[in-house]
RODO-2510 file (C-alpha; in nm, 4 decimals, decimal comma):
residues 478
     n   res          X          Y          Z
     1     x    -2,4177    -0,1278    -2,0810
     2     x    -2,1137    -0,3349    -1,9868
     3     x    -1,8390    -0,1447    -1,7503
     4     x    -1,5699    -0,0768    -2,0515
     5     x    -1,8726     0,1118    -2,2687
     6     x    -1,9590     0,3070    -1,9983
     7     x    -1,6140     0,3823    -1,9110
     8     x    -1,5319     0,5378    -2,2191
     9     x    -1,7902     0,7258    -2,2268
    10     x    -1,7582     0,8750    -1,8885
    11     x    -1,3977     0,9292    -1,9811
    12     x    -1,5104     1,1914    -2,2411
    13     x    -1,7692     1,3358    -2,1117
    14     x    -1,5559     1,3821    -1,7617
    15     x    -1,2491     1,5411    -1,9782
    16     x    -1,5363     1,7656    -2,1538
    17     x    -1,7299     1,8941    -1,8294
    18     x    -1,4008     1,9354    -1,6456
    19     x    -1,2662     2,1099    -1,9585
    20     x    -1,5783     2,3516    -1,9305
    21     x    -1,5538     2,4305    -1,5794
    22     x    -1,1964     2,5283    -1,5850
    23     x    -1,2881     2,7592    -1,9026
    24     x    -1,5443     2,9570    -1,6518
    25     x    -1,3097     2,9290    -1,3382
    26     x    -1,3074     3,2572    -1,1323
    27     x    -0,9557     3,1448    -1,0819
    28     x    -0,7396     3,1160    -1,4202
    29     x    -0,4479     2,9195    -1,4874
    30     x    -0,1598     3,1107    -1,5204
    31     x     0,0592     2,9572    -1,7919
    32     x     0,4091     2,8227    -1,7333
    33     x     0,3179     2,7702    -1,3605
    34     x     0,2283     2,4179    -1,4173
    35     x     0,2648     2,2754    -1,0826
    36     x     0,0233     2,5629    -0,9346
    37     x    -0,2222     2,4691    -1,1937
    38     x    -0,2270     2,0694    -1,0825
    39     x    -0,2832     2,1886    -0,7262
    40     x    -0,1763     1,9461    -0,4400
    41     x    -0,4983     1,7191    -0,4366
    42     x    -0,4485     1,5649    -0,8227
    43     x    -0,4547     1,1794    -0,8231
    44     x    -0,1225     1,0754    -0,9652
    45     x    -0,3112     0,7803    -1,1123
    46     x    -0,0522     0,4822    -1,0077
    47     x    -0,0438     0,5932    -0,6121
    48     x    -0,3885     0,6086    -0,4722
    49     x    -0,5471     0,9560    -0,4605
    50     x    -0,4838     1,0261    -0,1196
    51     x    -0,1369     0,9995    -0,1945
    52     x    -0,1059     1,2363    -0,4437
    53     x     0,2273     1,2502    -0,5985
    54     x     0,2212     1,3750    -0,9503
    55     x     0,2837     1,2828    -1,2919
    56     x     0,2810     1,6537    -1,4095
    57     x     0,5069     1,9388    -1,3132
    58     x     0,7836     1,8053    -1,3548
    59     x     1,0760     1,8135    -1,0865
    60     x     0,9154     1,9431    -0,8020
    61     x     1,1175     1,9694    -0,4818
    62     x     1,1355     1,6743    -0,2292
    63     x     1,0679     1,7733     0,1509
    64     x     1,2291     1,5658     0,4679
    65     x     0,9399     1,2972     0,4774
    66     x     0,9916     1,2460     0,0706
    67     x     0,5944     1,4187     0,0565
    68     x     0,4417     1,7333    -0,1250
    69     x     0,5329     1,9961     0,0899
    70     x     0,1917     2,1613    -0,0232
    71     x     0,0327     1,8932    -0,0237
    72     x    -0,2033     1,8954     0,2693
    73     x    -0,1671     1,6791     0,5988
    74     x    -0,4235     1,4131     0,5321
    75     x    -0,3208     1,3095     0,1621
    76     x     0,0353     1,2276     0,2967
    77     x     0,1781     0,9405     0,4412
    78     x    -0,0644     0,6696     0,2351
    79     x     0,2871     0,4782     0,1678
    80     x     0,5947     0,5702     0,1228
    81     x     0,7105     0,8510    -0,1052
    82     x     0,9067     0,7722    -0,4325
    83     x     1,2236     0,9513    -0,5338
    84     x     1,1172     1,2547    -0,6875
    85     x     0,8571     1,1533    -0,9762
    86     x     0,7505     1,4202    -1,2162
    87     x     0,4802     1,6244    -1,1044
    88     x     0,2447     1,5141    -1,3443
    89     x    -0,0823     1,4037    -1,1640
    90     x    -0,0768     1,6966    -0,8583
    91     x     0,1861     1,7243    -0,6726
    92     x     0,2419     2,0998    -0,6581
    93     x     0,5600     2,2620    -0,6476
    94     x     0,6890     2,0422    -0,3852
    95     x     0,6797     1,6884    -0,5445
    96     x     0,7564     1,3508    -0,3843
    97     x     1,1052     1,2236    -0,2605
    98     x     1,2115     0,8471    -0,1311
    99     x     1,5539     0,9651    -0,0501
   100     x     1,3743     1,1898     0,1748
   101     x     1,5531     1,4916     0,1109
   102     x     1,4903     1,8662     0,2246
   103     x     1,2949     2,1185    -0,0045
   104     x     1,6227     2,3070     0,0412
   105     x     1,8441     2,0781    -0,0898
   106     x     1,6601     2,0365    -0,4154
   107     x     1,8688     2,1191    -0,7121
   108     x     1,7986     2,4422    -0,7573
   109     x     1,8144     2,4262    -1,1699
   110     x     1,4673     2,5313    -1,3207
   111     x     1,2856     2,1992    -1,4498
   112     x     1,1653     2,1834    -1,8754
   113     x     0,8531     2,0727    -1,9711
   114     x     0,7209     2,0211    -2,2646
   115     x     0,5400     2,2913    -2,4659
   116     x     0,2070     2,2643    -2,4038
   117     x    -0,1037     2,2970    -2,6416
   118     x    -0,2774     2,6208    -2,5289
   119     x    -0,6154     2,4376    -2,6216
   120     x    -0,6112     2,1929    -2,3980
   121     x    -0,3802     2,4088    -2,1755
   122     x    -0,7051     2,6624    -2,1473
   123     x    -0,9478     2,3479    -2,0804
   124     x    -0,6892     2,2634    -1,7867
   125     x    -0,6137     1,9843    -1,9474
   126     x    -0,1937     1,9094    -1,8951
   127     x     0,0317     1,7228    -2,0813
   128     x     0,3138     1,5694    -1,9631
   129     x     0,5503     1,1885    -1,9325
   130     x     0,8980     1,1072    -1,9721
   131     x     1,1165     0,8201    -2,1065
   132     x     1,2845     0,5768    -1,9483
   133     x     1,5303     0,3475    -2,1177
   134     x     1,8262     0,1309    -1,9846
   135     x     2,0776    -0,1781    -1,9955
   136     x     2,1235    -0,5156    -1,7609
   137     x     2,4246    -0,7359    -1,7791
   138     x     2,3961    -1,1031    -1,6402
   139     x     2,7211    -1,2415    -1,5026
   140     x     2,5697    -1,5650    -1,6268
   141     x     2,5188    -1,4708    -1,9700
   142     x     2,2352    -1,6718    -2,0304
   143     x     2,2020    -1,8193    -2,3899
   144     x     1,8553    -1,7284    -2,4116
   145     x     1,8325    -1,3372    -2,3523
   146     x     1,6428    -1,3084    -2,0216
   147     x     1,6855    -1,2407    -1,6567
   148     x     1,4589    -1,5121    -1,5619
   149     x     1,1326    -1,3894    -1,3507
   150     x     1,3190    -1,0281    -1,2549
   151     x     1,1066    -0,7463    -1,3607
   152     x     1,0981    -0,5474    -1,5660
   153     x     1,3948    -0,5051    -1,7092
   154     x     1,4219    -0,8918    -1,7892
   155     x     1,5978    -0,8584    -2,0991
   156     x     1,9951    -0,9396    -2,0346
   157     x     2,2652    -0,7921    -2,1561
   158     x     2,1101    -0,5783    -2,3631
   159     x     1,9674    -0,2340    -2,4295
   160     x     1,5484    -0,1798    -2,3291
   161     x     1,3446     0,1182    -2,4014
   162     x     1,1555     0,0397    -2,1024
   163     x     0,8615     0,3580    -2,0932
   164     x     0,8165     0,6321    -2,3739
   165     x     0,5191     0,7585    -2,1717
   166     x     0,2340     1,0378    -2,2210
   167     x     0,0077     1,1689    -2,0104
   168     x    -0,3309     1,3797    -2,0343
   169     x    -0,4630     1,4784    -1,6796
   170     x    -0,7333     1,7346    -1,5679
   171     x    -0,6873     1,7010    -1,2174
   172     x    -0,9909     1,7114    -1,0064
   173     x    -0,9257     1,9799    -0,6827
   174     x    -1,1942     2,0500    -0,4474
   175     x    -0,9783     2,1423    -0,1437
   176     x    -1,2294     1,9214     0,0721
   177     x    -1,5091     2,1485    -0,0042
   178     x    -1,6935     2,1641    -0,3528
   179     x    -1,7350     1,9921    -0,7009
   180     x    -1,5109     1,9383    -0,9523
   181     x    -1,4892     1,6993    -1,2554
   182     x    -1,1677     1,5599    -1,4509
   183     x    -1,0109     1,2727    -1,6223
   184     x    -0,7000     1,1375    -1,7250
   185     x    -0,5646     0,9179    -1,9892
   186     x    -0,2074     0,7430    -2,0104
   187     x    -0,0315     0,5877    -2,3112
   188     x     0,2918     0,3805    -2,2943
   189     x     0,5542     0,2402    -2,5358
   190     x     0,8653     0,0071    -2,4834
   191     x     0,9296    -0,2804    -2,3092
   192     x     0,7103    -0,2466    -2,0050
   193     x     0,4171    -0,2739    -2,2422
   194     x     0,3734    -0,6742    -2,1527
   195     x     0,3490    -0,5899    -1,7457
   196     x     0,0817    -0,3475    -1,8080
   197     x    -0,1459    -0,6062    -2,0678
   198     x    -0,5047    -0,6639    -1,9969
   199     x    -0,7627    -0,8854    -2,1462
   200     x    -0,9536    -0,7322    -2,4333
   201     x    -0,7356    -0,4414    -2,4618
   202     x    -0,3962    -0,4330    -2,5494
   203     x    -0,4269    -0,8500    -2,6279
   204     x    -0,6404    -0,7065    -2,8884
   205     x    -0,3861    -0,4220    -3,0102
   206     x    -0,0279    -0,5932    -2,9481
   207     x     0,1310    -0,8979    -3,0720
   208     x     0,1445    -1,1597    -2,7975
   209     x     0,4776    -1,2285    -2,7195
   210     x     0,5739    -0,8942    -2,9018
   211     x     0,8938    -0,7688    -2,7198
   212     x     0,7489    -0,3704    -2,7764
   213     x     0,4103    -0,2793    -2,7782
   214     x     0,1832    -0,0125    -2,6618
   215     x    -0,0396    -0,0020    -2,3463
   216     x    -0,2942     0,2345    -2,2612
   217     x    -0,2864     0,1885    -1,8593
   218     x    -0,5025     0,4280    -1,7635
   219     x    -0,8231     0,6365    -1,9308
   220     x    -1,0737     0,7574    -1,6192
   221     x    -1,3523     1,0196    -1,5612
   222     x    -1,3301     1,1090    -1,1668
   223     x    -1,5928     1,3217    -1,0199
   224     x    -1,4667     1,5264    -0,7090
   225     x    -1,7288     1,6228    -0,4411
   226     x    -1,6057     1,7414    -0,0832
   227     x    -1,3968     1,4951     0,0697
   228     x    -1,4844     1,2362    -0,1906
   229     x    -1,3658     1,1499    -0,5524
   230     x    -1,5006     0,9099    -0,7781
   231     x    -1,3490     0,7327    -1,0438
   232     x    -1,4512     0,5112    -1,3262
   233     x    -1,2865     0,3891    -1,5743
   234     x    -0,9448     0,1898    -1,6546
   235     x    -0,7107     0,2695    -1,3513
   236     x    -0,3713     0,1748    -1,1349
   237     x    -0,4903    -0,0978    -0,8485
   238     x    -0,1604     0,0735    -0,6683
   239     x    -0,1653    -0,1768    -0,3787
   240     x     0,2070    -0,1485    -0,2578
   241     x     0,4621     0,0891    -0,1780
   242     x     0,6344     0,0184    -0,6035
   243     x     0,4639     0,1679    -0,8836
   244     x     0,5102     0,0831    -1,2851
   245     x     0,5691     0,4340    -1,3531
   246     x     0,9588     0,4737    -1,3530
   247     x     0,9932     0,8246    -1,2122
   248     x     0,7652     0,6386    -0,8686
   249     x     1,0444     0,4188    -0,7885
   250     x     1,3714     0,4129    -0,6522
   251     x     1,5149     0,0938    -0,8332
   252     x     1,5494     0,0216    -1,1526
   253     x     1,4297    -0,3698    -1,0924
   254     x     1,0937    -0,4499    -0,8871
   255     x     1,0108    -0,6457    -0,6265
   256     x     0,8926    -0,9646    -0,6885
   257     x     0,5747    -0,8861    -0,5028
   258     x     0,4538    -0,6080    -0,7470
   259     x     0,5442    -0,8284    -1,0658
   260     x     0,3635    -1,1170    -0,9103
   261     x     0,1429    -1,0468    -0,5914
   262     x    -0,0279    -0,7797    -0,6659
   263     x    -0,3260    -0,6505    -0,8947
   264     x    -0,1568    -0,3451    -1,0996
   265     x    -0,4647    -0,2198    -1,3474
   266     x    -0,8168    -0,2355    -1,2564
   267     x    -1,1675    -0,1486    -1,4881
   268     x    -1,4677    -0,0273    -1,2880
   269     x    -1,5305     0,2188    -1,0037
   270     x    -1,3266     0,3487    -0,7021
   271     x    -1,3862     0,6054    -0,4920
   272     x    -1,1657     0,7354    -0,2092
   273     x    -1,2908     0,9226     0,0845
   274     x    -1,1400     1,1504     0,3621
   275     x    -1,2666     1,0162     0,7266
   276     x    -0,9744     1,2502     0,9395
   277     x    -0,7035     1,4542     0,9018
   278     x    -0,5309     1,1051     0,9434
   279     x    -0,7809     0,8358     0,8532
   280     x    -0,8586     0,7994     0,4517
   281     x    -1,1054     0,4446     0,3028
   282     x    -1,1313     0,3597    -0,0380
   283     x    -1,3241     0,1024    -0,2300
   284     x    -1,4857    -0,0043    -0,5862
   285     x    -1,5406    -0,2989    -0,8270
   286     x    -1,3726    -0,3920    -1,0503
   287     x    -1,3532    -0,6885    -1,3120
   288     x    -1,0730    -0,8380    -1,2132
   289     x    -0,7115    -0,8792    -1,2262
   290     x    -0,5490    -0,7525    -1,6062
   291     x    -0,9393    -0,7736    -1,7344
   292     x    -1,0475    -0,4844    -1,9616
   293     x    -1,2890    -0,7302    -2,0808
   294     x    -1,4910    -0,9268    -1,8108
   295     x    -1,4074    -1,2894    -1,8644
   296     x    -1,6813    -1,4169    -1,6293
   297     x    -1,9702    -1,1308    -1,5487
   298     x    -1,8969    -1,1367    -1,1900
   299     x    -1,7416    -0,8351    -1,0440
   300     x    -1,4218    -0,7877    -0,7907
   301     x    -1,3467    -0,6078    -0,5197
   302     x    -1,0322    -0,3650    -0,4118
   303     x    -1,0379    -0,1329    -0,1714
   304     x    -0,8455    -0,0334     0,1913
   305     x    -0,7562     0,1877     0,4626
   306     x    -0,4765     0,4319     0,5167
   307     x    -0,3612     0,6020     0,8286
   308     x    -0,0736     0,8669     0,9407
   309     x     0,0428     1,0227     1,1991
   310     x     0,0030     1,4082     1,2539
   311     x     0,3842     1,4711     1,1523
   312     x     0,3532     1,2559     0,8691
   313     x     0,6977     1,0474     0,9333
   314     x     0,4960     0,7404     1,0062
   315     x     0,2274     0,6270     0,7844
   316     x     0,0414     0,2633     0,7447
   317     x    -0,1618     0,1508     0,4298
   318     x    -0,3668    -0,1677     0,3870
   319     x    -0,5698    -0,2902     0,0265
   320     x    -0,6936    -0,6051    -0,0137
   321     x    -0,8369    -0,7302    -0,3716
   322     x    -1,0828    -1,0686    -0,4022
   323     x    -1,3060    -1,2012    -0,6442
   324     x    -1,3564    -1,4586    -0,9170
   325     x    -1,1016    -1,4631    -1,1571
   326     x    -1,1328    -1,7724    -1,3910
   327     x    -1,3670    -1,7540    -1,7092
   328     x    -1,6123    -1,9855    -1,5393
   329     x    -1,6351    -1,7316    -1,1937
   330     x    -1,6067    -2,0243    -0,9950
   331     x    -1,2392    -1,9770    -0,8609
   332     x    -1,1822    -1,6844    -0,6339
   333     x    -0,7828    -1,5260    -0,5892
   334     x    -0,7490    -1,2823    -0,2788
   335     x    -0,4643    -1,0436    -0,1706
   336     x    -0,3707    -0,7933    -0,0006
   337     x    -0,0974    -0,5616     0,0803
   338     x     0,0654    -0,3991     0,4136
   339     x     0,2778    -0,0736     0,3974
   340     x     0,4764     0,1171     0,6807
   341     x     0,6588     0,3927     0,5883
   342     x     0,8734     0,5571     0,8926
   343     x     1,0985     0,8563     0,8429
   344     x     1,3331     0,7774     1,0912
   345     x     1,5410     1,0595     1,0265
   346     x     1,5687     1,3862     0,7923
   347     x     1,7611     1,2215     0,5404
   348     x     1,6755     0,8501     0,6181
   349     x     1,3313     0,6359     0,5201
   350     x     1,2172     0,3033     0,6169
   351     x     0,9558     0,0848     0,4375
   352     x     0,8354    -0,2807     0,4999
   353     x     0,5893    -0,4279     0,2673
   354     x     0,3812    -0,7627     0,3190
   355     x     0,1658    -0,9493     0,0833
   356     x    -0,0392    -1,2418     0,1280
   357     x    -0,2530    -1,4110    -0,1312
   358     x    -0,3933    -1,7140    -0,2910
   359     x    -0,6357    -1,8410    -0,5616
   360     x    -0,7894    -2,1776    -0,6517
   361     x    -0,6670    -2,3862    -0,9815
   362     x    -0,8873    -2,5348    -1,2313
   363     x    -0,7508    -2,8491    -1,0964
   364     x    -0,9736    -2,7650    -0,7558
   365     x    -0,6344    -2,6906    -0,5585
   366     x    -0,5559    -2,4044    -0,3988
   367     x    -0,2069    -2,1650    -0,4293
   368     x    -0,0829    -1,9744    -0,2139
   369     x     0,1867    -1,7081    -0,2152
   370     x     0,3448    -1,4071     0,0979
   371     x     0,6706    -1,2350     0,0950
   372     x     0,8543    -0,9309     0,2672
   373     x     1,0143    -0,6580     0,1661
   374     x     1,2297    -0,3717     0,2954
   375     x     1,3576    -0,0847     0,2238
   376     x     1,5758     0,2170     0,3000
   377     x     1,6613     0,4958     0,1066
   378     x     1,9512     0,7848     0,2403
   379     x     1,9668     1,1184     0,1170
   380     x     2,3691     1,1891     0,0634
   381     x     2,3437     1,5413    -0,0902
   382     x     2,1211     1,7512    -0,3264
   383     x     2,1908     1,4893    -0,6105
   384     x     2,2644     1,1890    -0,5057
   385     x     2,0738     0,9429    -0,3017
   386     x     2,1531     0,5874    -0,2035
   387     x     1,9396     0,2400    -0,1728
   388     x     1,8896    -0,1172    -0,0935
   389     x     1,6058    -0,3401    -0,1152
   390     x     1,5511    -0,6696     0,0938
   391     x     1,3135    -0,9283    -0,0571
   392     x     1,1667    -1,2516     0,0911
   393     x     0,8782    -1,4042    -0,1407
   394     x     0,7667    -1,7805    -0,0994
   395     x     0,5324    -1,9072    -0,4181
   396     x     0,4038    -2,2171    -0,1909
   397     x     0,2598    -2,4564    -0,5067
   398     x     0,4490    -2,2321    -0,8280
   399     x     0,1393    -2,0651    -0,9437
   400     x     0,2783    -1,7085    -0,9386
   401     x     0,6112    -1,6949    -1,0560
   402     x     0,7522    -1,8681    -1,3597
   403     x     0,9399    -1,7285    -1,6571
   404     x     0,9865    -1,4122    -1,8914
   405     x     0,6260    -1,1886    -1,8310
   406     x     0,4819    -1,5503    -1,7721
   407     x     0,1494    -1,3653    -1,5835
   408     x     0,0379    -1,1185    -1,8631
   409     x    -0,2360    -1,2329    -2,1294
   410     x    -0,0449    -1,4467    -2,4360
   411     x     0,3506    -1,4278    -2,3318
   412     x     0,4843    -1,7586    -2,2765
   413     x     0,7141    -1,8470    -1,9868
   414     x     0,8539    -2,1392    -1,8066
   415     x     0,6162    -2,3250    -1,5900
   416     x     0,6163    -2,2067    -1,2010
   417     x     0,8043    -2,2650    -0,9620
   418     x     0,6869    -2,3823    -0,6038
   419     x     0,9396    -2,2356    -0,3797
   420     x     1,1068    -1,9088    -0,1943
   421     x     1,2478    -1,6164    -0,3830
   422     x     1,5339    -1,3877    -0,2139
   423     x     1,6941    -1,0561    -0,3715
   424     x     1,8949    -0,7964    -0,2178
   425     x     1,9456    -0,4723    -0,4279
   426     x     2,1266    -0,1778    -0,3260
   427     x     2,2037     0,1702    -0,5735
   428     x     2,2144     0,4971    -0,6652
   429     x     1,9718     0,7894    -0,7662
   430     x     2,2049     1,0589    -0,9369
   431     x     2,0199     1,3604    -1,0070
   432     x     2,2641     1,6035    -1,2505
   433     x     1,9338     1,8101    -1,3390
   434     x     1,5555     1,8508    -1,2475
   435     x     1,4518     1,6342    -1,5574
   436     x     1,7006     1,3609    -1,5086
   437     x     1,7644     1,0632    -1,2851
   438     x     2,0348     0,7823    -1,3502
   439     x     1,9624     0,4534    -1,1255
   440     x     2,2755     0,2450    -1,1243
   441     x     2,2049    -0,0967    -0,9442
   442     x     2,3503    -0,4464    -0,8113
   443     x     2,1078    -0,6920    -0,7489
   444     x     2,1355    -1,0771    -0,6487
   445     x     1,8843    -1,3217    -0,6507
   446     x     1,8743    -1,6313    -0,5113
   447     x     1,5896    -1,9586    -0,5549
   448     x     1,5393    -2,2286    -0,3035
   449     x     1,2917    -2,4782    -0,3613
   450     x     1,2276    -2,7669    -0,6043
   451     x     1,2876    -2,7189    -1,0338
   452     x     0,9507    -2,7081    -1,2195
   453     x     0,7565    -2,9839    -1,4020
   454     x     1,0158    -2,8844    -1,6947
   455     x     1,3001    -2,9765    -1,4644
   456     x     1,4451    -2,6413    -1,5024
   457     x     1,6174    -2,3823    -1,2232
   458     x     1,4544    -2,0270    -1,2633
   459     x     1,8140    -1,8336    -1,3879
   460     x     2,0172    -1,8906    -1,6017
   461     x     1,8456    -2,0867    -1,9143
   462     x     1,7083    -2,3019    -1,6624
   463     x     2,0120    -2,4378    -1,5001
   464     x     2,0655    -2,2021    -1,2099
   465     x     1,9341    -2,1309    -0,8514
   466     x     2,0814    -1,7620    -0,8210
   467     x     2,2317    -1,5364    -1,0845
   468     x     2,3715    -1,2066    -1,0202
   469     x     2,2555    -0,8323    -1,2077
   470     x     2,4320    -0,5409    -1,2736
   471     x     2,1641    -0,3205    -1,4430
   472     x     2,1406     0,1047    -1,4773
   473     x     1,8655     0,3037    -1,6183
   474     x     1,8338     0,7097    -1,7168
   475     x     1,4552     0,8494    -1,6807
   476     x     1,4484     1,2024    -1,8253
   477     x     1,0960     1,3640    -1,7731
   478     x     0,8962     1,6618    -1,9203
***
């Protein structure tokens, strides 16, 4: 039975067995009080377990380190904390910050959520998403619509529904001692649909250089035992500190390392273990990178290490992915990720990112790609938080980054470009309720190295080295 056959099944039959044992739980749900009923220990799905901010209960409140304040000790500090995502996958009443702010300076408006179906609602099954939709002007107006390789709101000078997203989760909670069985399954529309794209799954469902589509990023069984949780499945890879869920970031735009250095969805088995109170391994196959499908019968690897201190302000994470990833199985890509995060005050976080990869070429050479980035994010009041982003990323022989979505299955974009890719972005998170953040943002980017085999610039309909972004976003979630 191949790994996508089994995970489906497992998917099911997890949702169905964790469905029964919440039915004859000594311990009932109480209705309305959704964020009790995720509990603290929920995988949020595109953070690693461990790190457990949640895609669920909506709005929770952000403590000083930008973690669950009920979250416990060892699942916090795995990397740093985004601005205040909805609660969805387990973060209990005290959901995850980057602007670092106190639990009492949360707005103190009650959060909505959407009604749930007292079915599933009685299986402990929770239902929950939001939508995320917004507009970037290029001072270069380019002729031909797009940003270049910015992600992903690439589209310029016009209007993106970027994620009309739904979630199913029945979180798995042992509280380190116990069994427990869930699953979860995710469904996206808009824009974002062609960063999310993996072989023999939505290339089967979506048009290939459709501008909306649907993507199914995540459908997983995950068995809880102890101090250990197993998943299998289709999953987030969630190497780095930026997520493709919009409520787990602070920007607006990414990084160029998560659009282009790093494995976002995985197919196989991970599991995640607790060694300490500080010290948490995880590690699985998988069948590659944006492969539903196996292209090649041989299997990859992703897995890492995360440490933090006892007063969870500093906290280090490390995943590394390798394996074959050509049809063949012959040529092997590697990378991995580094992640500090460092509170370095209430109201002030630090984060520094490194990736370093490469992958052989059908032509028997060998590419090679590493960048920096940097971050810190200041908590002005209650509502309002500002940011800026600091990016360094060198493509060595132009076999990462090229044009419009030019790594996803079927969407055409320029040929790569060997060279060194700089951004700075600074902006705003305005919160004016629980369910709604607006992310204002300037961003300039800037290209130094050769023009590709095309003879083309990557900005600017090919003719420019730097372009400049003024770009804002709303994310309302239930």
């Amino acid at each position: 039975m191949r790994v996508i056959d089994l995970a489906s099944f497992v998917v099911v039959l997890g949702l169905l067995a964790g469905s029964a044992k919440a039915q004859t739980s000594a311990v009932p749900n109480v209705p309305g009080d959704r964020a009790a009923q995720v509990g603290p220990d929920v995988d949020q799905g595109y953070l690693p377990s461990s790190t457990t901010l949640s895609f669920s209960a909506v709005n929770a409140s952000p403590t000083a380190d930008g973690n669950s304040a009920a979250k416990p000790a060892a699942a916090q500090g795995d990397q740093a904390a985004p601005p205040e995502p909805p609660s969805a996958t387990g973060a209990s009443a005290a959901g995850a910050s980057a602007a670092g702010a106190s639990a009492a300076d949360a707005p103190a408006d009650k959060p909505w959520t959407i009604p749930q179906l007292k079915a599933l609602e009685r299986m402990g099954i929770l239902t929950t998403g939001w939508l995320e939709q917004g507009v970037t002007f290029n001072a270069l107006s380019p002729h031909d619509g797009w940003n270049g390789p910015v992600a992903t709101n690439d589209l310029s000078n016009n209007y993106e529904l970027n994620q009309f997203w739904l979630t199913f989760v029945r979180p798995v909670k042992t509280d380190g001692c116990g069994f427990d069985v869930g699953g979860r399954i995710d469904a996206c529309y808009g824009t974002d649909w062609r960063y999310g794209d993996s072989l023999g799954l939505e290339s089967k469902i979506d048009a290939a250089n459709g501008l909306y589509g649907l993507v199914i990023p995540q459908f997983y069984a995950e068995v809880g035992y102890d101090d250990l949780t197993v998943k299998i499945g289709h999953y987030a890879a969630s190497m780095g500190y930026e997520q493709v869920p919009a409520p787990a970031n602070f920007f607006y735009s990414h990084s160029y390392e998560l659009a282009y250095a790093e494995i976002i969805l995985a197919t196989g088995v991970q599991a995640d273990y607790k060694l300490s109170e500080n010290w948490s391994i995880n590690g699985g196959i998988n069948t590659g990178w944006g492969m539903f499908e196996d292209n090649n019968d041989k299997m990859s690897f992703l897995g890492g290490l995360k440490w933090h201190n006892t007063s969870d302000k500093t906290s280090v994470s490390f995943e590394i992915t390798a394996g074959p990833s050509d049809p063949a199985g012959e040529n092997h890509l590697y990378d991995y990720a580094l992640v500090l995060k460092q509170q370095l005050s209430e109201k002030l976080l630090y984060v520094a990112q490194h990736n370093f990869g490469g992958a052989e070429t059908a032509t028997g050479g060998y590419g090679i790609w590493y960048g920096l980035d940097q971050y810190l994010i200041y908590t002005i009041n209650p509502k309002l938080s500002a940011g800026a982003r600091v990016e360094w990323f060198r493509d060595e022989e132009g076999t990462r980054v090229a044009g419009v979505g030019n790594l996803n299955d079927g969407w055409s974009g320029l040929p790569g470009f060997a060279g060194t890719f700089s951004e700075v972005t600074t902006g705003l998170n305005w919160r004016p309720c629980r369910n709604l953040v607006v992310r204002p943002e300037l961003r300039w980017d800037w290209y130094g190295g050769t023009t590709n085999v095309a003879g083309q610039l990557p900005f600017g309909d090919g003719l420019h080295a730097s372009q400049f972004l003024f770009a804002t976003d709303a994310v309302f979630t239930f």
